[in-house]
Backbone bond lengths (Angstrom), bond angles and torsions (degrees), N, CA, C in turn:
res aa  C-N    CA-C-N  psi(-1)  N-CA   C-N-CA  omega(-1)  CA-C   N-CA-C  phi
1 X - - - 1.452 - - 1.531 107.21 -
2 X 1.050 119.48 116.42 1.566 127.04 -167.28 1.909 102.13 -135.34
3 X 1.554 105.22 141.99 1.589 97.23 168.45 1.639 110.36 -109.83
4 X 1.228 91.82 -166.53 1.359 111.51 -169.34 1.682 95.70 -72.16
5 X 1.845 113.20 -56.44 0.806 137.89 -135.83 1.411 111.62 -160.69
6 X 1.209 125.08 149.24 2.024 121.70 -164.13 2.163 68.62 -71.01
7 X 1.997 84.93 164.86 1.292 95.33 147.66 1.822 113.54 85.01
8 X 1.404 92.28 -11.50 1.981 106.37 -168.94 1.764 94.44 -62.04
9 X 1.001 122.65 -48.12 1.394 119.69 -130.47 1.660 135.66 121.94
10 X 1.528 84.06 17.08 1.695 90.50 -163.95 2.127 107.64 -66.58
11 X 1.208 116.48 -28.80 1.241 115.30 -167.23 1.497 90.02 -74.44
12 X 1.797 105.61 -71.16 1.748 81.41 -169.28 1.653 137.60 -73.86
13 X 1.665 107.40 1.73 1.649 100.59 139.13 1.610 116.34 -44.33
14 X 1.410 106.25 -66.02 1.641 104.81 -152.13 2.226 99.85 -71.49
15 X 0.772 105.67 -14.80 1.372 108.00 156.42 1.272 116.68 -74.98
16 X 1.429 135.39 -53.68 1.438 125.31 159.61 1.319 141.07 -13.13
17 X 1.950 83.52 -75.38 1.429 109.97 176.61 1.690 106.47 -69.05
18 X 1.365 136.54 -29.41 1.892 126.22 162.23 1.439 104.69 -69.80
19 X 1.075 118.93 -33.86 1.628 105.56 164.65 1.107 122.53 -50.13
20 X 1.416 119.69 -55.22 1.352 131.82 176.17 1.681 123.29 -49.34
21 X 1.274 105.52 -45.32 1.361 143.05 -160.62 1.859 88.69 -68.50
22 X 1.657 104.68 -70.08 1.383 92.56 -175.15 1.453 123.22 -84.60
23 X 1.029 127.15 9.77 1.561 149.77 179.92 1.299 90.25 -63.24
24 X 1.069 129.01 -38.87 2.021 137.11 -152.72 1.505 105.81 -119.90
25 X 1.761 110.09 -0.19 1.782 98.10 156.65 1.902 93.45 114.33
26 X 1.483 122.42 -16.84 1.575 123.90 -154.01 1.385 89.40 -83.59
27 X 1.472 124.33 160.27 1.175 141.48 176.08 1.578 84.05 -96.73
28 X 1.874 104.01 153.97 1.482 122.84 174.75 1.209 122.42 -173.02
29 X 1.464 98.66 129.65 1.850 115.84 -171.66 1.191 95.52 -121.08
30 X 1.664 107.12 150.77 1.457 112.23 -167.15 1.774 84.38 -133.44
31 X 1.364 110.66 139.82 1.377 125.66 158.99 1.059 144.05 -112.34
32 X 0.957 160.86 86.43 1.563 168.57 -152.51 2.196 115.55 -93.69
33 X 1.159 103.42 91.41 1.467 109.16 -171.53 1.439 97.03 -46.13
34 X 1.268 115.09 -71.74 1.894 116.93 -171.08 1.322 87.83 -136.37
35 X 1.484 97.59 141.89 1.580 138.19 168.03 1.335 94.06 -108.11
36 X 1.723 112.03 110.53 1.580 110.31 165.52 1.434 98.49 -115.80
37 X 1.673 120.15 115.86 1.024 119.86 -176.42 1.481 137.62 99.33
38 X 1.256 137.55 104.34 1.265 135.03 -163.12 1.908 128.33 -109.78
39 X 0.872 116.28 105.21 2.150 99.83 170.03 1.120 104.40 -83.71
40 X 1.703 87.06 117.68 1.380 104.94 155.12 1.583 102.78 78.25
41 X 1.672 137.62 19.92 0.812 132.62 -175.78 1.789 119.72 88.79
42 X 1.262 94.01 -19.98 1.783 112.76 173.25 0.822 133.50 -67.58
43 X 1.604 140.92 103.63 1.259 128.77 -174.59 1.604 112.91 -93.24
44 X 1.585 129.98 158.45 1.579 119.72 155.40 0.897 141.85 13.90
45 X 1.645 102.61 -67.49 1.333 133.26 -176.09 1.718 117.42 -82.70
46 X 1.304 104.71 -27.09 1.431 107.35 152.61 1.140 137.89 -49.34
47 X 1.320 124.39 -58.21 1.277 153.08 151.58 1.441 136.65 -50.09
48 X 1.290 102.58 -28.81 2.109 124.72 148.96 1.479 99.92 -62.78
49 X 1.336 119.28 -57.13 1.412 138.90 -155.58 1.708 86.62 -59.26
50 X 1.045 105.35 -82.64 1.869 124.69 -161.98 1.671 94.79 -33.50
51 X 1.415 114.22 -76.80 1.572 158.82 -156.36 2.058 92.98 -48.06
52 X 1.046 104.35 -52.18 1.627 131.83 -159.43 1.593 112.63 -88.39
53 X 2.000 100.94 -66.11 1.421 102.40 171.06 1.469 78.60 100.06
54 X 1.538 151.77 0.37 1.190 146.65 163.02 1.628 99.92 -43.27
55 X 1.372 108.23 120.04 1.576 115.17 177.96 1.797 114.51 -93.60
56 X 1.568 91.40 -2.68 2.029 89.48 171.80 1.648 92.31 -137.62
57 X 1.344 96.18 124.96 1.607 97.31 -179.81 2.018 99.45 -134.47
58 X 1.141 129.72 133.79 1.837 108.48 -169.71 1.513 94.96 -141.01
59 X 1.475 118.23 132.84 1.290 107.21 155.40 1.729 119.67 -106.79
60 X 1.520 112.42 177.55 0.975 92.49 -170.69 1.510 120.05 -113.36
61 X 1.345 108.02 4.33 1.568 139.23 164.49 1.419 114.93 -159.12
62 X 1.158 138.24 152.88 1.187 147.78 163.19 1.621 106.45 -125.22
63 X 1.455 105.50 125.97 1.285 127.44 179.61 1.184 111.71 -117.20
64 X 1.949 133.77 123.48 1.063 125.08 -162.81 1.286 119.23 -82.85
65 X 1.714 133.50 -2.41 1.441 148.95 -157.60 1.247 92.02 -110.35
66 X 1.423 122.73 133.92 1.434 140.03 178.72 1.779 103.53 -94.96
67 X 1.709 96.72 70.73 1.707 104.07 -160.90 1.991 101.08 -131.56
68 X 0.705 125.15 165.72 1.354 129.41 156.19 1.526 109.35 -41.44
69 X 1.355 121.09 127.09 2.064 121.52 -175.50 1.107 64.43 -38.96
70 X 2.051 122.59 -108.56 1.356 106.80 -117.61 1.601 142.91 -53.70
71 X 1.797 92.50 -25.25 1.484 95.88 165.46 1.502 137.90 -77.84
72 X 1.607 102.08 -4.31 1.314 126.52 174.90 1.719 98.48 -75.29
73 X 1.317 119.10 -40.44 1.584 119.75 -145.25 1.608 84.05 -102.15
74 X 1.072 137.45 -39.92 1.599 136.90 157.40 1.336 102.86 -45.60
75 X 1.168 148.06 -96.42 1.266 137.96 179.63 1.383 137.19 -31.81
76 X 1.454 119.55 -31.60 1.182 125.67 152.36 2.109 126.58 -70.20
77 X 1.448 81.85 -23.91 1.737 77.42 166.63 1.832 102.06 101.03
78 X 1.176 100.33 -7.07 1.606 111.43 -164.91 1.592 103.53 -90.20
79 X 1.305 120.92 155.91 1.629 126.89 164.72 1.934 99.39 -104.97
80 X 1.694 95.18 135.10 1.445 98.84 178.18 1.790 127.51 -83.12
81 X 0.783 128.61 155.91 1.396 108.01 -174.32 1.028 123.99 -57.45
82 X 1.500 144.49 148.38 1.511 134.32 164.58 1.366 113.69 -74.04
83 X 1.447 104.22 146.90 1.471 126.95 173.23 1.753 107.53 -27.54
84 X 0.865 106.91 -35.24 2.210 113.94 -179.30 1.349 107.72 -59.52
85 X 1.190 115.55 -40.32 1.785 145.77 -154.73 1.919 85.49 -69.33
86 X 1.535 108.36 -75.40 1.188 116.52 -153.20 1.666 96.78 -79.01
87 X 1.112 110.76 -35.29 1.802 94.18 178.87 1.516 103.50 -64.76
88 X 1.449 142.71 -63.87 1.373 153.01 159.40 1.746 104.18 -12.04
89 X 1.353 106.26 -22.98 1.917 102.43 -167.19 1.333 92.53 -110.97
90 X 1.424 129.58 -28.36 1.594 118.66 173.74 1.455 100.15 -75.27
91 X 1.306 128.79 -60.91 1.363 119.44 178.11 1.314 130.96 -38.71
92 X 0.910 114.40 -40.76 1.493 124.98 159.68 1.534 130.80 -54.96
93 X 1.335 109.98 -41.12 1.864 128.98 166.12 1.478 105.99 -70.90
94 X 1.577 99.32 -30.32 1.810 93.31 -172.84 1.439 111.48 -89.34
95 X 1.506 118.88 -1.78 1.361 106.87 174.43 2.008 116.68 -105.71
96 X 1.373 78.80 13.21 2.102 103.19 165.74 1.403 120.88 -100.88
97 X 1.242 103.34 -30.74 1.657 110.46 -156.41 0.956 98.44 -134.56
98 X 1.773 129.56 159.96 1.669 145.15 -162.10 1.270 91.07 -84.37
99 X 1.696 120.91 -56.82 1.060 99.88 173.22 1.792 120.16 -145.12
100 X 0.989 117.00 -154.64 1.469 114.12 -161.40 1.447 102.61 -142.27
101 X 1.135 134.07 110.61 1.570 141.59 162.30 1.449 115.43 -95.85
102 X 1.620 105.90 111.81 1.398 126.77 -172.41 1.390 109.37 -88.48
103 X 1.803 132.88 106.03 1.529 108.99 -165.90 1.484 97.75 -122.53
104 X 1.759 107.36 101.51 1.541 113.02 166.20 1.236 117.35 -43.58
105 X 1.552 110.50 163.16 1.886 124.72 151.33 0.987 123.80 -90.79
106 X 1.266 112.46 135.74 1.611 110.79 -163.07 1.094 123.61 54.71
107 X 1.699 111.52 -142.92 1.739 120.51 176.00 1.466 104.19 -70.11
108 X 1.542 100.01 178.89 1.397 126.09 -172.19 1.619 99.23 -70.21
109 X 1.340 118.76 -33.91 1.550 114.12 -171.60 1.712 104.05 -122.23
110 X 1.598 108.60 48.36 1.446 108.03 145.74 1.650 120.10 -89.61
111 X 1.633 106.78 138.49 1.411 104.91 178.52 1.390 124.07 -58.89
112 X 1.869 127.20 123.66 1.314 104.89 -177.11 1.709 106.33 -102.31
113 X 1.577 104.74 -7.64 1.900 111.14 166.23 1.075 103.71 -99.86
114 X 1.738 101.38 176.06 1.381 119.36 147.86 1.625 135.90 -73.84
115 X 1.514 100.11 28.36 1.696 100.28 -158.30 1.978 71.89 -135.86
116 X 0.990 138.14 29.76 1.133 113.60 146.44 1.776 94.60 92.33
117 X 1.233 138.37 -14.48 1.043 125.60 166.93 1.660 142.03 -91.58
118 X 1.783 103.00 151.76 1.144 95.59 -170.35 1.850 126.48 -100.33
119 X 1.473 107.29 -162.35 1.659 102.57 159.56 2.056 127.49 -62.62
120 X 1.885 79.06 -32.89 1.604 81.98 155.78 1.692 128.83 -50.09
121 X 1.422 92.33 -65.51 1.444 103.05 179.85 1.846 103.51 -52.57
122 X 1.295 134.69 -25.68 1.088 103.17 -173.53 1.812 116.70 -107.54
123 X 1.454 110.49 1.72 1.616 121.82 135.50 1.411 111.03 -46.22
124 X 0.794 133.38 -56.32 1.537 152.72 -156.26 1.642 81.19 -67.96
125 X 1.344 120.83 -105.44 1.250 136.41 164.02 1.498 109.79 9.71
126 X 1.707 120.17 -72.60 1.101 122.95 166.21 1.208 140.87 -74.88
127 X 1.035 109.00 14.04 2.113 138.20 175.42 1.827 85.26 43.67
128 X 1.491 129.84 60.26 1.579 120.19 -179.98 1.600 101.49 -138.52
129 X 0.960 121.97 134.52 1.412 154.88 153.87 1.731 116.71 -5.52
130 X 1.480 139.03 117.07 1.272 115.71 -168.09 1.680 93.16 -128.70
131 X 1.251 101.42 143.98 1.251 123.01 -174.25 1.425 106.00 -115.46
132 X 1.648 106.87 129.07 1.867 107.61 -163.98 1.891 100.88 -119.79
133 X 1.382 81.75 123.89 1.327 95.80 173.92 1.584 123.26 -69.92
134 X 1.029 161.14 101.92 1.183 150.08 172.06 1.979 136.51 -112.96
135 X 1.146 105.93 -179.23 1.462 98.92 179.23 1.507 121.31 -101.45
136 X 1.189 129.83 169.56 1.457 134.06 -145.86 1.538 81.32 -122.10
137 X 1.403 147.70 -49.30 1.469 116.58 177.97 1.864 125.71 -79.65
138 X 1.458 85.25 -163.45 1.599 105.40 173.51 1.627 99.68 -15.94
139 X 1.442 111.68 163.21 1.689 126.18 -167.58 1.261 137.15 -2.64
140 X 1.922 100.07 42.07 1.298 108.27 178.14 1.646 105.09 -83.29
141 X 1.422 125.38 -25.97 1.218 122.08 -174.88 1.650 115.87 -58.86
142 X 1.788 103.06 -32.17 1.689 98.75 -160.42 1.891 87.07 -84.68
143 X 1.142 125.43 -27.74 1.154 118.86 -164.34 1.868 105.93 -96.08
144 X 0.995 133.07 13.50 0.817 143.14 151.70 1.689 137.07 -87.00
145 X 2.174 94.72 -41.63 1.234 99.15 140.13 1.490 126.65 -48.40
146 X 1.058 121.47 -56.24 1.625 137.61 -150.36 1.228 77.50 -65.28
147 X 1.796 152.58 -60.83 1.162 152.12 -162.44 1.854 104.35 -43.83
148 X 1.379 80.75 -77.76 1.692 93.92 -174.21 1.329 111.21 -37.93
149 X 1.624 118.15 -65.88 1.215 126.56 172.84 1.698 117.87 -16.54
150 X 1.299 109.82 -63.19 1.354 137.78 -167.47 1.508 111.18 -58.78
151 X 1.616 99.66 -22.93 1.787 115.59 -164.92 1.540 95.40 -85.82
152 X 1.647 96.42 -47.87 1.636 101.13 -146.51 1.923 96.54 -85.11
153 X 1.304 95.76 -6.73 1.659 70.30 -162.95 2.238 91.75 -94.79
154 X 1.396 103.29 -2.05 1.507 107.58 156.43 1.416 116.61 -87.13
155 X 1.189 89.99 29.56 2.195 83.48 -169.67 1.063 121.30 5.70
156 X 1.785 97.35 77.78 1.417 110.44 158.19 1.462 100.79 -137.78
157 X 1.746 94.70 107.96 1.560 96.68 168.87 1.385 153.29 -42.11
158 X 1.375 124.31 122.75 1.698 124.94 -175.69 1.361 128.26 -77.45
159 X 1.193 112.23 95.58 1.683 122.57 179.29 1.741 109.62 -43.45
160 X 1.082 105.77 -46.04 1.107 93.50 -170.73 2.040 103.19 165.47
161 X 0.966 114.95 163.58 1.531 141.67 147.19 1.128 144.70 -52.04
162 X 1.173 138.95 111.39 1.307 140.95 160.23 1.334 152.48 -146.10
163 X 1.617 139.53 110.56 1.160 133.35 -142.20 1.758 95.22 -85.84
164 X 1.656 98.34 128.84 1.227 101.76 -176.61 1.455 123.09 -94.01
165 X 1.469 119.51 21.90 1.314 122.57 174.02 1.386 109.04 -159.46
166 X 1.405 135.16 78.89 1.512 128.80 174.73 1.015 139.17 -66.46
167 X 1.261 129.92 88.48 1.820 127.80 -161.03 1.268 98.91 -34.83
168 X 1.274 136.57 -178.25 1.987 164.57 146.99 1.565 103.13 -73.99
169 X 1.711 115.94 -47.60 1.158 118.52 161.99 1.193 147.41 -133.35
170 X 1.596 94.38 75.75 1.608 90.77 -150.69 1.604 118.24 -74.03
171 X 1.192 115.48 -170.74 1.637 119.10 -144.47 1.848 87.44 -98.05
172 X 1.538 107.35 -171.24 1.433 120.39 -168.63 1.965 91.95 -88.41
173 X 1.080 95.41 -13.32 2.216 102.77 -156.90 2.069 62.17 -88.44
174 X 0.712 131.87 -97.08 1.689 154.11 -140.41 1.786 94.01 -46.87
175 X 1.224 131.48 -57.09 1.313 133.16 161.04 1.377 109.26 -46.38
176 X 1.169 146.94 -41.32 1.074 136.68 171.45 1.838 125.87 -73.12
177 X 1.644 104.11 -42.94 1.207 103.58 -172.66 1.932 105.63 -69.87
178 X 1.613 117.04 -23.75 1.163 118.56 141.02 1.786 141.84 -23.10
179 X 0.974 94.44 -52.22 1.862 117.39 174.18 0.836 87.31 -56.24
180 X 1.717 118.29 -93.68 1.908 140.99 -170.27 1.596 99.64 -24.60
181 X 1.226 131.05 -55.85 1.226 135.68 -156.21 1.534 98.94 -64.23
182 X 1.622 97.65 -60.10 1.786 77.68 -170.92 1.380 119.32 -112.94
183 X 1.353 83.92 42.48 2.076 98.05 153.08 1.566 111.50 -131.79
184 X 1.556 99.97 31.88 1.382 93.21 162.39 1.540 110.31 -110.31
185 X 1.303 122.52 45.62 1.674 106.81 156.30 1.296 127.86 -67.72
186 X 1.234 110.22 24.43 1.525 96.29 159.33 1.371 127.22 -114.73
187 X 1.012 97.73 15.56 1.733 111.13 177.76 1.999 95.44 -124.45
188 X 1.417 99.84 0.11 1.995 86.68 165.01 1.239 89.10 -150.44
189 X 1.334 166.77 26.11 1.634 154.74 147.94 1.359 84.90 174.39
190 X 1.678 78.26 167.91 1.799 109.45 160.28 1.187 118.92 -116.38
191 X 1.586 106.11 47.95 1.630 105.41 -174.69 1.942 95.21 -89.48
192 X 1.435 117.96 138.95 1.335 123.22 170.45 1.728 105.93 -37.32
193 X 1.131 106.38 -35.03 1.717 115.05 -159.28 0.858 106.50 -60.50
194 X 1.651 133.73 -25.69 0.904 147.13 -173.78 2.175 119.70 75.34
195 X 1.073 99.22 -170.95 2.598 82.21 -154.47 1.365 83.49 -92.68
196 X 1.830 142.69 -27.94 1.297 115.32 -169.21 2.235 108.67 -86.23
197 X 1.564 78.65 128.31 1.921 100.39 -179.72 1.481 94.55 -69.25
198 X 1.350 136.71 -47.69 0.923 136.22 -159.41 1.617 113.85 159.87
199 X 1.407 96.43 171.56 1.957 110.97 167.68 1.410 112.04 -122.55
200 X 1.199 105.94 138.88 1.821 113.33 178.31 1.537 87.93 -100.47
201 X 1.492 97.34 154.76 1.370 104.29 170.13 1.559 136.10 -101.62
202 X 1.514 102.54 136.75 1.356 90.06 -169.93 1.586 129.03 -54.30
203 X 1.504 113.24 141.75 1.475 126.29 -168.80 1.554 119.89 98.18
204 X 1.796 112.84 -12.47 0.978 115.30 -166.85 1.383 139.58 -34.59
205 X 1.738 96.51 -38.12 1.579 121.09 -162.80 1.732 96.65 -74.96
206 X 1.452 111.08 -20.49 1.542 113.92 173.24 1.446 120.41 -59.16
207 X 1.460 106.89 -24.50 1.517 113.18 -171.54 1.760 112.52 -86.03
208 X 1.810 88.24 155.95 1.617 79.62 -162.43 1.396 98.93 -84.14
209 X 1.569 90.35 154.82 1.585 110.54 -173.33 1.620 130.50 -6.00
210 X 1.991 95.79 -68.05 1.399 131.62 -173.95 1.295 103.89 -54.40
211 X 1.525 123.73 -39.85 1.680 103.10 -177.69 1.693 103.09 -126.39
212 X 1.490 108.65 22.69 1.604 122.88 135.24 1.684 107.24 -43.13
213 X 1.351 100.57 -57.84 1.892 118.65 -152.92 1.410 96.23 -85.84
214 X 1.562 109.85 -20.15 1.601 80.65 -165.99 1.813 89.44 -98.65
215 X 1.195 130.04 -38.85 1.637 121.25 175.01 1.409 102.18 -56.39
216 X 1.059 136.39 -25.07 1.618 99.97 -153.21 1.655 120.75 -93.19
217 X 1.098 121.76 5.59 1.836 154.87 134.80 1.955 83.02 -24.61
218 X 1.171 137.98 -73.47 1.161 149.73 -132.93 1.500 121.04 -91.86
219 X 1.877 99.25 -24.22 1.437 115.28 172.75 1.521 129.94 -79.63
220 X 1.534 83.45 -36.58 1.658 102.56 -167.17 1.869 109.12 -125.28
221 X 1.036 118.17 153.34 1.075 123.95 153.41 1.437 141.99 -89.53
222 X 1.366 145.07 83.83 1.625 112.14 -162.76 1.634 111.59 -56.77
223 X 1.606 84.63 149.50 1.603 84.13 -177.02 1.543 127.27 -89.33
224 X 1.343 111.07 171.51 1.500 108.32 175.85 1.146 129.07 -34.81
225 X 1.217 139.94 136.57 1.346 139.68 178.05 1.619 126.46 97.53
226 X 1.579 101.96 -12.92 1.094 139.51 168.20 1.661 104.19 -50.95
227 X 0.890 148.01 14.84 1.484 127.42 -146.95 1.618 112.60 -63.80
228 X 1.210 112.27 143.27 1.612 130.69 -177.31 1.944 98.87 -53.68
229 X 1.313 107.65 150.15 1.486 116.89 148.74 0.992 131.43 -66.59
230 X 1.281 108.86 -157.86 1.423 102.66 -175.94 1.807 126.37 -91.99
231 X 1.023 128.47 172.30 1.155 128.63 -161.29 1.082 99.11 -68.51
């Protein structure tokens, strides 16, 4: 789960989409490489956890400065885990659970080591599918390109789309960049369905839990490749 941009909506997508996920019977662990920064003592994974009802949620550092990891993990005095660390901790969730939701910081190419690597690199790492969170106004299209772009030319395939905050009323610019969005499978698949999974709605993460879990089946789609558990 990667955004466009800090700030998209990336947690309560990836809460969505485990809502969704276990709504239909799938086991689901959500991981978080670095937590830089907390409300209220809350991390990501808190808030997937609460929102979702995900019963395995792990990070793989928590940093208390709401900063970039490395400048978070410099300032705290701490060394961040290496890239081995966090693939070794998804592998491990993925041989428990159907599936595994990976939720970067920030963009796709913030550093989550000290060796210069990113969430890219650890798609890459995990040969798995990244799904980009993005925004519903003004220059979400070029920066959404710039996302995809960034994925595909690492051949690491794009699951799919999703606007991580849907106004009640959104504007004539926001209805449109909507359209564009999910008739652009051709710059992320050639599925008929076209690349947008869905929109969560804005305020969502405000709503309580119980009919968090039961709407969010309704926002999003999981995407292809996704396949269900077991019966």
């Amino acid at each position: 789960m990667t955004g466009t941009d800090t700030g998209v909506g990336k947690t309560i997508v990836t809460a969505a989409l485990a809502a969704a996920l276990l709504a239909r019977g799938d086991t689901v662990a959500v991981f978080k490489p670095t937590q830089a920064g907390t409300e209220d003592g809350r991390g990501d994974i808190d808030v997937v956890s609460t929102l979702a009802g995900v019963g395995t949620a792990v990070e793989g550092i928590r940093l208390p400065d709401p900063m970039a990891p490395v400048a978070a993990a410099r300032r705290a005095e701490v060394t961040l885990p290496d890239l081995g660390e966090h693939v070794a901790a998804v592998e491990d969730l993925a041989a428990r659970h159907d599936h595994v939701l990976v939720e970067g910081a920030g963009g796709l190419l913030v550093e989550l080591d000290g060796h210069g690597r990113t969430l890219a690199d650890l798609a890459a790492a995990l040969s798995v599918p990244a799904v980009v969170v993005c925004r519903s106004g003004l220059g979400t299209l070029n920066h959404t390109a710039l996302t995809v772009e960034a994925l595909t030319r690492r051949r690491i395939p794009v699951a799919g789309l999703v606007i991580g905050a849907w106004p009640a009323v959104p504007s004539e610019i926001e209805r449109s960049n909507r359209a564009e969005l999910e008739h652009a499978q051709a710059a992320v698949s050639d599925r008929a369905s076209g690349a947008l999974l869905g929109a969560v709605p804005e305020g969502a993460g405000r709503l309580d839990p119980a009919r968090f879990r039961a709407e969010a089946p309704g926002w999003i789609r999981p995407p292809f490749g996704l396949a269900p558990g077991p019966p």
